[in-house]
MDAnalysis code that builds the backbone (N, CA, C; Angstrom):
import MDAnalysis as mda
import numpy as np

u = mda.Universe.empty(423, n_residues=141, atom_resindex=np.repeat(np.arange(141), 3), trajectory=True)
u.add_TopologyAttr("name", ["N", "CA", "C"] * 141)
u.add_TopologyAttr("resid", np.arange(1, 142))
u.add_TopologyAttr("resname", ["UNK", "UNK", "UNK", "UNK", "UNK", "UNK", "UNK", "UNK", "UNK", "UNK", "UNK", "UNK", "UNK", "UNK", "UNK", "UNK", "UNK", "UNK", "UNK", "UNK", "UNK", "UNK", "UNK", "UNK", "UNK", "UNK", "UNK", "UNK", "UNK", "UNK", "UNK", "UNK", "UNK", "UNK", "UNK", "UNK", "UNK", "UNK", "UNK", "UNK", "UNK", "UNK", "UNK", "UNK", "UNK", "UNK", "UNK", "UNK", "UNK", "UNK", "UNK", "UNK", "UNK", "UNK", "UNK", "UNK", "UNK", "UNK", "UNK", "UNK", "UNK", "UNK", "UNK", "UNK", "UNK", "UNK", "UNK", "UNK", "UNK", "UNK", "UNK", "UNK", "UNK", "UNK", "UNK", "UNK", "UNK", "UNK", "UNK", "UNK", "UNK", "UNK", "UNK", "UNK", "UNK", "UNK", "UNK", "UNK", "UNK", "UNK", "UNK", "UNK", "UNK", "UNK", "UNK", "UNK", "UNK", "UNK", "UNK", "UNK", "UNK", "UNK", "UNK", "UNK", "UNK", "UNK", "UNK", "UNK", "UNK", "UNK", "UNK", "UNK", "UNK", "UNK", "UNK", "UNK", "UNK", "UNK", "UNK", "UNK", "UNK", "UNK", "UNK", "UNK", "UNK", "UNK", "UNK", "UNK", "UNK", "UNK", "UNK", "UNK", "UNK", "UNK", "UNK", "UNK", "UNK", "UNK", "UNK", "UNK", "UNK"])
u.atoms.positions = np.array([
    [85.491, 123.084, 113.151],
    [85.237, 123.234, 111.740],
    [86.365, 123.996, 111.067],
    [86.628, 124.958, 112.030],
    [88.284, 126.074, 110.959],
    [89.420, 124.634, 111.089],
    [89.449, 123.695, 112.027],
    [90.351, 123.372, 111.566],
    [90.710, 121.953, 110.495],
    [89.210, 121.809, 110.207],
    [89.138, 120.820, 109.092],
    [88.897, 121.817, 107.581],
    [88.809, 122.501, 108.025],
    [89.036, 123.677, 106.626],
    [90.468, 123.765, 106.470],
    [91.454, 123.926, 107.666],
    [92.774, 123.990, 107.092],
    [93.483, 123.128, 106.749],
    [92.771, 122.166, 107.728],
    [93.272, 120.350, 107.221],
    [93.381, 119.847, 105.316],
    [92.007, 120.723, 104.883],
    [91.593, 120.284, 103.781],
    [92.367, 121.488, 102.487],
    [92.525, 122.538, 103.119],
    [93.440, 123.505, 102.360],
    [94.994, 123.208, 102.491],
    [95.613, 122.776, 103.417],
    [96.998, 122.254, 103.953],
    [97.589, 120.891, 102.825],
    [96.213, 120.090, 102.663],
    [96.224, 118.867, 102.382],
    [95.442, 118.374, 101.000],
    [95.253, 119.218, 100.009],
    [94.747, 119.655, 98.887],
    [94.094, 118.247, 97.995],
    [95.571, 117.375, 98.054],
    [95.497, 116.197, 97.078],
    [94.744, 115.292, 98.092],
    [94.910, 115.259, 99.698],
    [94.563, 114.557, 99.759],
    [93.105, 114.106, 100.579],
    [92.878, 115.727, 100.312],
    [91.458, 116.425, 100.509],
    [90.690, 115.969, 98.961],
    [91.703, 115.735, 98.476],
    [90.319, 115.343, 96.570],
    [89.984, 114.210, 96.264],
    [91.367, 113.400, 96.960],
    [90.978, 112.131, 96.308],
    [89.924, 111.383, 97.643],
    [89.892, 111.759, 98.879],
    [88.737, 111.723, 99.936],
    [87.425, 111.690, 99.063],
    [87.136, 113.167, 98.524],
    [86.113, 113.608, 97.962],
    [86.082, 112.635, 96.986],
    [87.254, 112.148, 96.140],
    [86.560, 111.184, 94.810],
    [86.006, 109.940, 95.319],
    [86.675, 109.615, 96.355],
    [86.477, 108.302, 96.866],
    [84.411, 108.219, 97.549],
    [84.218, 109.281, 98.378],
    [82.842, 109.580, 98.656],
    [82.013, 109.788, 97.543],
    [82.634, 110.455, 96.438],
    [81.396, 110.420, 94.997],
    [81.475, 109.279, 94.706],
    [82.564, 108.168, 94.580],
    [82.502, 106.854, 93.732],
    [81.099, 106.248, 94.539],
    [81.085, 105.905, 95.846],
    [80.829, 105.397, 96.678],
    [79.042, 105.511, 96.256],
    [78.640, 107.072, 96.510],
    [77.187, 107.576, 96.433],
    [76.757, 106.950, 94.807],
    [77.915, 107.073, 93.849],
    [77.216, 106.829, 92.362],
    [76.932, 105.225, 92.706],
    [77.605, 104.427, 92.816],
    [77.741, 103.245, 93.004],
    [76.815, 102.460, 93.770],
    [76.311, 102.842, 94.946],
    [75.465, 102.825, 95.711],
    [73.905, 103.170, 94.696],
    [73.587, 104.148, 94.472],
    [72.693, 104.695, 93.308],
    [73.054, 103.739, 92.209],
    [73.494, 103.727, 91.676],
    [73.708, 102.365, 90.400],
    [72.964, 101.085, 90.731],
    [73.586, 100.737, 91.777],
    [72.662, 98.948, 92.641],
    [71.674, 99.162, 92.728],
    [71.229, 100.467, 93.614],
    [69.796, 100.331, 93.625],
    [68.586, 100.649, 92.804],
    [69.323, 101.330, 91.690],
    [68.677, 101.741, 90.203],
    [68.733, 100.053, 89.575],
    [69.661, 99.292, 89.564],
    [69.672, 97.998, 88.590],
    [68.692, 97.458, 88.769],
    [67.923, 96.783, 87.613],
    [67.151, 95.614, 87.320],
    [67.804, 94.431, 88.237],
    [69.251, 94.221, 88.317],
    [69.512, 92.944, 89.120],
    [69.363, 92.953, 90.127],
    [69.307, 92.678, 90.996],
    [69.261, 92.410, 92.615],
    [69.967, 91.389, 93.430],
    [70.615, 92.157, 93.885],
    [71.683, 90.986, 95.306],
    [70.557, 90.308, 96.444],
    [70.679, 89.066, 96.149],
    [69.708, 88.441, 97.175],
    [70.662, 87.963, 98.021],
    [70.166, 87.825, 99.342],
    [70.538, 87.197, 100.059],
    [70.448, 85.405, 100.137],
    [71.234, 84.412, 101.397],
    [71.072, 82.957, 101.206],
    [69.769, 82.545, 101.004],
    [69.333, 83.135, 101.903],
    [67.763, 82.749, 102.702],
    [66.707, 83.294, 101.292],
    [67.027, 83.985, 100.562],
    [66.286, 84.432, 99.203],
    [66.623, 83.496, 98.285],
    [67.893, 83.433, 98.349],
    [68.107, 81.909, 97.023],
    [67.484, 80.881, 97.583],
    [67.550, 80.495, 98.210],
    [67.099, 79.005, 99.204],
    [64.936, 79.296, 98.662],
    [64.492, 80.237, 98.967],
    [63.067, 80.313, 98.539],
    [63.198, 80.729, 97.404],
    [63.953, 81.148, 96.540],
    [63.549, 80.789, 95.191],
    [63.659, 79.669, 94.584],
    [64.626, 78.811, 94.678],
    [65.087, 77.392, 94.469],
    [63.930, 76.333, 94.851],
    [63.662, 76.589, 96.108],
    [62.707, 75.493, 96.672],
    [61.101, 76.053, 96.171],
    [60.610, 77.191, 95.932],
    [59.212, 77.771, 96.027],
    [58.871, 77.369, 94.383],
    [60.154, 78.613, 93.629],
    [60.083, 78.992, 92.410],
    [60.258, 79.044, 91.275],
    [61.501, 77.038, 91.592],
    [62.102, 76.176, 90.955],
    [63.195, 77.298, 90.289],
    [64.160, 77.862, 91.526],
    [65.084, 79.204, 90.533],
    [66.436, 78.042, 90.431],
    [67.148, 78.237, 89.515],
    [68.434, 78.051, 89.097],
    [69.636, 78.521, 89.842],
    [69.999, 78.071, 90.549],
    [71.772, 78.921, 90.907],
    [72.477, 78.129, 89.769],
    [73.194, 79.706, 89.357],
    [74.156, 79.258, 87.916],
    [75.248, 79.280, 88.658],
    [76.115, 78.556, 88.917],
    [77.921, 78.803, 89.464],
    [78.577, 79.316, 88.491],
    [79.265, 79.824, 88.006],
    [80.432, 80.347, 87.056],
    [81.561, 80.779, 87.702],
    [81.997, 79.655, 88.777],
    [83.288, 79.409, 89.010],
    [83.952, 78.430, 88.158],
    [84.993, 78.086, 88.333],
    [85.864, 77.453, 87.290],
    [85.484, 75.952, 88.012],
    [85.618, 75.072, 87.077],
    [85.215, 73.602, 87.309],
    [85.503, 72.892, 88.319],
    [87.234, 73.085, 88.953],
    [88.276, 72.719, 90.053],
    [87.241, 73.643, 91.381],
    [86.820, 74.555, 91.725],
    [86.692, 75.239, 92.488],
    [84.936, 75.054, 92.703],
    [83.723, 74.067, 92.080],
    [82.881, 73.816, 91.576],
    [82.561, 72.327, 92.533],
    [83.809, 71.493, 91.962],
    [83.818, 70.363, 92.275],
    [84.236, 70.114, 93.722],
    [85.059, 71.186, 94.737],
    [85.328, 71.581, 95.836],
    [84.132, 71.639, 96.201],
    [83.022, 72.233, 96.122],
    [81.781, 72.371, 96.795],
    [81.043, 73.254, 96.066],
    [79.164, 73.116, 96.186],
    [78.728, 74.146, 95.075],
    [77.857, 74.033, 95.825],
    [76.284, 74.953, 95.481],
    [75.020, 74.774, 96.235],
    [74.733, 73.636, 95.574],
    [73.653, 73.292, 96.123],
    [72.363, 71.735, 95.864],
    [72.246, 72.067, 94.344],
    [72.130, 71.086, 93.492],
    [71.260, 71.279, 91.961],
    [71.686, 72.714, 91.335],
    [73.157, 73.169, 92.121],
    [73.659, 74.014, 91.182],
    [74.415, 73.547, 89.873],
    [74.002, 74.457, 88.931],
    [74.994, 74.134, 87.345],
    [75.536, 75.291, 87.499],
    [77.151, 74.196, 86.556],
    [78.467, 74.814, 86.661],
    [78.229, 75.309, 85.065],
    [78.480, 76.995, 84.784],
    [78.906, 77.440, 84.153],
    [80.119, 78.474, 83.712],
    [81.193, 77.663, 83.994],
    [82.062, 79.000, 84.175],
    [82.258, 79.923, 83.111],
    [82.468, 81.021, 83.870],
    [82.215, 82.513, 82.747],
    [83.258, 82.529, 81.530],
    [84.183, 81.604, 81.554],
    [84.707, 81.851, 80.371],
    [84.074, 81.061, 78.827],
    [83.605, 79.852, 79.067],
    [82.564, 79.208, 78.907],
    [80.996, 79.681, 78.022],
    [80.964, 80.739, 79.066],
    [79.514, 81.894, 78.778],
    [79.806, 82.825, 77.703],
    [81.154, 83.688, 77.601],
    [81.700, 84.269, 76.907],
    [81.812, 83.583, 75.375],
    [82.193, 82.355, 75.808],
    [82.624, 81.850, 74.291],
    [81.802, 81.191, 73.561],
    [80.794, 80.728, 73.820],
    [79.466, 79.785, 73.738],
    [78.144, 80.565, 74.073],
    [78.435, 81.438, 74.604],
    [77.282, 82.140, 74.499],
    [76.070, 81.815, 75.266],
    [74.915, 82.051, 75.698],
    [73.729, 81.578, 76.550],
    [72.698, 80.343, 76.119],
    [73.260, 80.021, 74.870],
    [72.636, 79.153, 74.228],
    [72.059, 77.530, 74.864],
    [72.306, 77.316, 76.546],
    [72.953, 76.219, 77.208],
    [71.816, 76.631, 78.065],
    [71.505, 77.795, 78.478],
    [70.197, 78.339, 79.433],
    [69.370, 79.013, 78.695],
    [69.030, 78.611, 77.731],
    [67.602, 79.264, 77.068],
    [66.489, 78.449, 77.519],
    [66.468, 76.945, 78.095],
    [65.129, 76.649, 78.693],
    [65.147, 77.015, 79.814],
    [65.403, 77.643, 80.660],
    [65.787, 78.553, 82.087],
    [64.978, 79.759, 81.917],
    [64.905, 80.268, 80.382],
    [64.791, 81.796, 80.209],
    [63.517, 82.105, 81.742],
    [62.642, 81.287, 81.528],
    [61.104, 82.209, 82.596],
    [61.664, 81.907, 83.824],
    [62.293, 81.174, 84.614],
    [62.901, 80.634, 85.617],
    [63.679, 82.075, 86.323],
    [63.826, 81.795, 87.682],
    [64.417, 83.290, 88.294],
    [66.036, 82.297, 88.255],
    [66.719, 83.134, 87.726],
    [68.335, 82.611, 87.788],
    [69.221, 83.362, 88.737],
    [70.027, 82.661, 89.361],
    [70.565, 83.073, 90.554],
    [72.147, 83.079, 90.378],
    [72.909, 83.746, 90.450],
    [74.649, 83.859, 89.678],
    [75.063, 84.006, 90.776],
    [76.072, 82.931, 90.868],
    [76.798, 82.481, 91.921],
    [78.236, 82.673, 91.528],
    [79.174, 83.540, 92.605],
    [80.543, 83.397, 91.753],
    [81.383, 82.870, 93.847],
    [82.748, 83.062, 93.099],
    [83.205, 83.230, 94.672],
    [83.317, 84.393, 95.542],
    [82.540, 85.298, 95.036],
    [82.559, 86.446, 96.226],
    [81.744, 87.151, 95.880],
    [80.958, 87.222, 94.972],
    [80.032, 87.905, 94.553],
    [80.648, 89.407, 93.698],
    [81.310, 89.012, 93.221],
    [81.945, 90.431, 92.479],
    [81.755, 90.304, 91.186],
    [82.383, 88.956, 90.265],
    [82.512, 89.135, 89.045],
    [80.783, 88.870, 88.312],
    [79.853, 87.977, 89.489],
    [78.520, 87.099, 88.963],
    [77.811, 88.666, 88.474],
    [77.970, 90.024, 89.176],
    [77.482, 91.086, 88.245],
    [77.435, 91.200, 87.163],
    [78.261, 91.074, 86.079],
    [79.017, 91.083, 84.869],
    [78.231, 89.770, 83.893],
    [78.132, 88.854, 84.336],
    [77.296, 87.287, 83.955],
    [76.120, 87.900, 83.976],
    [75.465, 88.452, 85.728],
    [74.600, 88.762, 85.170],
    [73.648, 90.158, 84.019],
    [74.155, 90.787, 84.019],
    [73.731, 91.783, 83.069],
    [73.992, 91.266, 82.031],
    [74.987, 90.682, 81.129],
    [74.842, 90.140, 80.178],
    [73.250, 88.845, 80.006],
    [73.323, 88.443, 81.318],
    [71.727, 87.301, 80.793],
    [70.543, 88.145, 80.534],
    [71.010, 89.493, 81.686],
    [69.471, 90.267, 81.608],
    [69.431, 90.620, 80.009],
    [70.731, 91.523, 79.613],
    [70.658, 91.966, 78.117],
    [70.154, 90.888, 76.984],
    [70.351, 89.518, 77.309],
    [70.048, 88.496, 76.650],
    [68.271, 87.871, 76.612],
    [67.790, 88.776, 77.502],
    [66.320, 88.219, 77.708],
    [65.964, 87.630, 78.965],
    [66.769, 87.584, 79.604],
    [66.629, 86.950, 80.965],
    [65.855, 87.613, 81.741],
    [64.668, 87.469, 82.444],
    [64.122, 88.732, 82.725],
    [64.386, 88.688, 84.732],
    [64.837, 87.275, 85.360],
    [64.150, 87.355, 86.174],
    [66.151, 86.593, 86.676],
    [66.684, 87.800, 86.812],
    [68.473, 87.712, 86.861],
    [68.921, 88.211, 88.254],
    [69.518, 87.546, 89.114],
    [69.949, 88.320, 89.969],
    [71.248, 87.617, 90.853],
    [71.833, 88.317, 91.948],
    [73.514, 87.628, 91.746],
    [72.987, 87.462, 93.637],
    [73.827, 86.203, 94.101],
    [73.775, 85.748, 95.295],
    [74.799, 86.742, 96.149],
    [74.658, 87.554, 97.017],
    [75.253, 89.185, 97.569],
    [76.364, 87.494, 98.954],
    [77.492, 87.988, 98.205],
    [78.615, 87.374, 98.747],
    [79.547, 86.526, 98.340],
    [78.640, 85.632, 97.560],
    [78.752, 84.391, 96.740],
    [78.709, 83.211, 97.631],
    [79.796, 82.778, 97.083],
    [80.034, 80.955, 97.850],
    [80.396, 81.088, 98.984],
    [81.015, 82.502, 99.289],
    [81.734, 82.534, 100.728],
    [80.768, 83.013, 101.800],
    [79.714, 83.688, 101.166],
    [78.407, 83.885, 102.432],
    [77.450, 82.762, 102.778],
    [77.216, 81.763, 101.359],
    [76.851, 80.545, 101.206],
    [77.234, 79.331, 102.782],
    [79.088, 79.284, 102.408],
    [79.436, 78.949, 103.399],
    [79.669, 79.102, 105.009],
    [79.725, 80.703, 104.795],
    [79.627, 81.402, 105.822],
    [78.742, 81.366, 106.833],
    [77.404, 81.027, 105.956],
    [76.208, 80.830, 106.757],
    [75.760, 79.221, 107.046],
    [76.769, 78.834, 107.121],
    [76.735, 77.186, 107.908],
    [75.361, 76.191, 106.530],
    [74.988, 76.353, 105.342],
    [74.254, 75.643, 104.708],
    [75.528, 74.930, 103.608],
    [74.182, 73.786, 103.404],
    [74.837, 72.623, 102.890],
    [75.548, 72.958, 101.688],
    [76.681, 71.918, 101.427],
    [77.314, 71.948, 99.507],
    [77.725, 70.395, 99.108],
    [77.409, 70.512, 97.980],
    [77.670, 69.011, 97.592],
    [79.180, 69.219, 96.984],
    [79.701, 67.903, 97.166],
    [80.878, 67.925, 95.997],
    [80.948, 66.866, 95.221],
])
């Protein structure tokens, strides 16, 4: 222990930005699991789709769509959403919608904007297309 005390006194800057990096981590962590949205897994989209008639929205770009997408997924790419607005999924609104991107990073962002929009039942596929694929299930092109 004295000598991770001197490690951390020796090594000041790079004893802080450690520490910033562990607070980002805990807020961030606490943020997801505070959100209304929820990262589902394949096997969760797959029973909402088939049980609960849910929507996977893609909002990859059209080229990257037409490469491969889930079953009875619609292509909305986010720039698209931005400029036009939700006006395209308002008969969806009661429907559980499922945001599909390619890695699951940006479909956060899509989705909080649907939740803010009324969407009540919003949540993002935890990986995207690449856990999709990852996990050996089907894609149409």
């Amino acid at each position: 222990m004295e000598q991770l005390i001197t490690f951390a006194v020796d090594n000041g800057m790079l004893s802080a930005v450690w520490v910033a990096l562990v607070v980002m981590i805990i807020f961030m962590t606490i943020k997801m699991k505070m959100s209304p949205i929820k990262q589902i897994s394949t096997q969760d989209l797959t029973f909402l789709m088939n049980r609960e008639a849910g929507v996977a929205l893609d909002i990859r770009k059209d080229k990257e769509f037409k490469a491969g997408h889930i079953l009875d997924a619609i292509n909305l790419p986010s720039e698209k959403i931005s400029k036009n607005g939700l006006t395209s999924l308002e008969k969806y609104k009661d429907k559980p919608i499922i945001v599909v991107c390619a890695a699951g990073m940006s479909a956060m962002q899509i989705a909080n904007d649907l939740f803010k929009a009324g969407f009540s039942r919003v949540s993002v596929l935890k990986g995207g297309m690449n856990s999709w694929t990852g996990a050996g299930l089907p894609v149409a092109k």
